[in-house]
C-alpha positions as CSV (number, residue, x, y, z in Angstrom):
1,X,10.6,-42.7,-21.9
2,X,14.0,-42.0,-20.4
3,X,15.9,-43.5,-24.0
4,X,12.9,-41.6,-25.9
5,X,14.6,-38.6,-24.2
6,X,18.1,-39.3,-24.6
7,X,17.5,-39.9,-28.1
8,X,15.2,-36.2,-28.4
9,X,18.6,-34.6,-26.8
10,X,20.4,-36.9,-29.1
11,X,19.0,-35.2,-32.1
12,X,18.8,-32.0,-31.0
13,X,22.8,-31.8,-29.8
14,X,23.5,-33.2,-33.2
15,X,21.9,-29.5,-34.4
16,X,24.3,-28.2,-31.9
17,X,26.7,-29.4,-33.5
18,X,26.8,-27.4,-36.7
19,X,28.8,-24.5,-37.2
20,X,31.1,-22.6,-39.8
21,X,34.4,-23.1,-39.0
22,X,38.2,-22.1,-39.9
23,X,40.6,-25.2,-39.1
24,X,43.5,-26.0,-41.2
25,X,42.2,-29.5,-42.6
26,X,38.5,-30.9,-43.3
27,X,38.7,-32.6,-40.5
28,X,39.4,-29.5,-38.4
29,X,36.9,-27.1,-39.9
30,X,34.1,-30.1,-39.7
31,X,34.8,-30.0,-35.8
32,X,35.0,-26.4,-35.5
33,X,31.7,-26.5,-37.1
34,X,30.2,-28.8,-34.7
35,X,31.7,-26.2,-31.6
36,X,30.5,-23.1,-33.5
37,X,26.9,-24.6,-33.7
38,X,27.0,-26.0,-29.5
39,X,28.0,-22.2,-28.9
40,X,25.4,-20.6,-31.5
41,X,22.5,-22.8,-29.8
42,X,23.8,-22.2,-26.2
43,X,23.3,-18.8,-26.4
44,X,20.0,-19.3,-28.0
45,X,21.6,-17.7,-32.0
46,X,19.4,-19.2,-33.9
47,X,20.5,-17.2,-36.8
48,X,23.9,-18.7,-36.0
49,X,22.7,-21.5,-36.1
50,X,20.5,-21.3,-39.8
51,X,23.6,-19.4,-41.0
52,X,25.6,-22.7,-40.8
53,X,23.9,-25.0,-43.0
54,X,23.5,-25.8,-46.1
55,X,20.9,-24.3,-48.1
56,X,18.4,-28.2,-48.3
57,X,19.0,-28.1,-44.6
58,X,18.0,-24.6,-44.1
59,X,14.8,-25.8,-45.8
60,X,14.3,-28.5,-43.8
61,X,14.3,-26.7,-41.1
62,X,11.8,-24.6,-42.3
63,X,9.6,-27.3,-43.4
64,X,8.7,-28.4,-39.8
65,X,5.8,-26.5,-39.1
66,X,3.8,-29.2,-41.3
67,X,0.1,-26.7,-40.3
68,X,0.5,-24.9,-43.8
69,X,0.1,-21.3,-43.0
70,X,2.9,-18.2,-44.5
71,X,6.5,-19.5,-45.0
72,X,8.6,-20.5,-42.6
73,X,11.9,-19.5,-42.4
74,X,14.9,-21.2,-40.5
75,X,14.9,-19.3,-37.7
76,X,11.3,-19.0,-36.8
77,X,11.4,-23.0,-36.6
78,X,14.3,-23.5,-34.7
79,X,12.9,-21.1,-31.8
80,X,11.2,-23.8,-30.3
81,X,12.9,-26.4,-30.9
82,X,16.4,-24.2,-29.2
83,X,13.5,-23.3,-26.4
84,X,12.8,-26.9,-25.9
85,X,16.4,-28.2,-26.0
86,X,17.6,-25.6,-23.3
87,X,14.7,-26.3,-21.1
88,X,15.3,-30.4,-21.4
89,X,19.6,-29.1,-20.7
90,X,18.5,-27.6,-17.5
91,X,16.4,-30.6,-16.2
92,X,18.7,-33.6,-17.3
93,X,22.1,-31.8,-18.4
94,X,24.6,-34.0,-20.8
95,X,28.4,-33.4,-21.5
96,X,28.4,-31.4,-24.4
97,X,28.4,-33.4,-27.6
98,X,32.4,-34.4,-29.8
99,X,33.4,-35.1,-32.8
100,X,34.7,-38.4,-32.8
101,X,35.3,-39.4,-36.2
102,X,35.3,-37.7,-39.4
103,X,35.2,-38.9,-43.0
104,X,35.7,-36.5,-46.0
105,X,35.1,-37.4,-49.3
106,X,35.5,-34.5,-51.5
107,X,33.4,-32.0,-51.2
108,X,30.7,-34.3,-48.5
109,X,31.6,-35.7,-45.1
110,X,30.3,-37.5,-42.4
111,X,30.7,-36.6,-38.8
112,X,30.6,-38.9,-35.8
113,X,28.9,-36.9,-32.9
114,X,29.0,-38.7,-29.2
115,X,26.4,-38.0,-27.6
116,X,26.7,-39.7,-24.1
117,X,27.2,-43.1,-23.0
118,X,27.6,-44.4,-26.0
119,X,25.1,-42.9,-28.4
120,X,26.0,-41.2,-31.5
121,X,24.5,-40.0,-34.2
122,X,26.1,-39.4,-38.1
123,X,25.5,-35.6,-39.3
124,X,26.3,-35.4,-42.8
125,X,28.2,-31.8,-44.0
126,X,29.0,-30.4,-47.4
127,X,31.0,-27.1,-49.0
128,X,28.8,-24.9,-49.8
129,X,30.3,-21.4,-50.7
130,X,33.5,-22.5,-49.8
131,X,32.9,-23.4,-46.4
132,X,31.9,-26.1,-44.8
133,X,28.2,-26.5,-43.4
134,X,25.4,-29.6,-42.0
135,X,24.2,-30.8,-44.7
136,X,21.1,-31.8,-42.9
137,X,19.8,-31.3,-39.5
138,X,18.6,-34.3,-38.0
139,X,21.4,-37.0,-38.5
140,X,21.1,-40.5,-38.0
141,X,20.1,-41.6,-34.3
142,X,21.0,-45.7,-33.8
143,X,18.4,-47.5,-31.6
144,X,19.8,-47.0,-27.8
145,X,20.7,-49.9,-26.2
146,X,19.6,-51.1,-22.8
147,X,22.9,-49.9,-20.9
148,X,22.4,-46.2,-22.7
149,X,19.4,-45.3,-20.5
150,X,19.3,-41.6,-20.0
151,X,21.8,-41.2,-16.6
């Protein structure tokens, strides 16, 4: 349960770390973006938050709510999910998440986010209207391994 958790925040900090950014290179505006999006979801902007993605991961985002129903939008999904992730940072708080590697090809990159102890996850990011934004929300969570239990 405890790496279940871990691996919840994991995916969750990963949206955190999405943000538009202003660095000189890639590499600079990619992290920015990652402390743009830990700022826009600390303070609950969920509009910050949509604002910085790419238009598919906007829509994915807005696809969660799988019980049909009117449109989603963004915004309205990631309430609960920024509700959830604030209440789980209260209860079992984590350093906040870095950038530890990026790699830029073109116009696409992948970012390395550290989690904690170990796990990472790889959030993908493209230019979209000249900036910068995740490319998807999610990322790629590795299985945890027995010493990254959730401290």
């Amino acid at each position: 349960m405890a790496v279940r958790r871990a691996s919840t925040l994991t995916v969750l900090a990963a949206v955190a770390c999405i943000a538009a950014g202003c660095g000189g290179s890639d590499e600079d505006r990619i992290r920015d973006v990652a402390d743009g999006v830990q700022a826009a979801l600390a303070e609950g902007d969920v509009d910050g938050v949509c604002s910085r993605l790419t238009t598919p991961a906007r829509a994915q985002v807005a696809s969660v709510a799988h019980g049909g129903g009117p449109a989603k939008t963004c915004a309205t999904e990631l309430v609960p999910i920024v509700r959830a992730m604030r209440r789980e940072a209260r209860a079992h708080p984590l350093p906040p998440p870095r950038v530890v590697r990026v790699s830029v090809d073109g116009d696409r990159a992948v970012a390395e986010l550290r989690i904690t102890r170990g796990i990472a996850t790889k959030v993908p990011f493209a230019v979209e209207d000249g900036e910068w934004r995740a490319d998807a929300v999610w990322g790629r969570v590795p299985a945890a391994r027995q010493e990254d239990k959730y401290p």
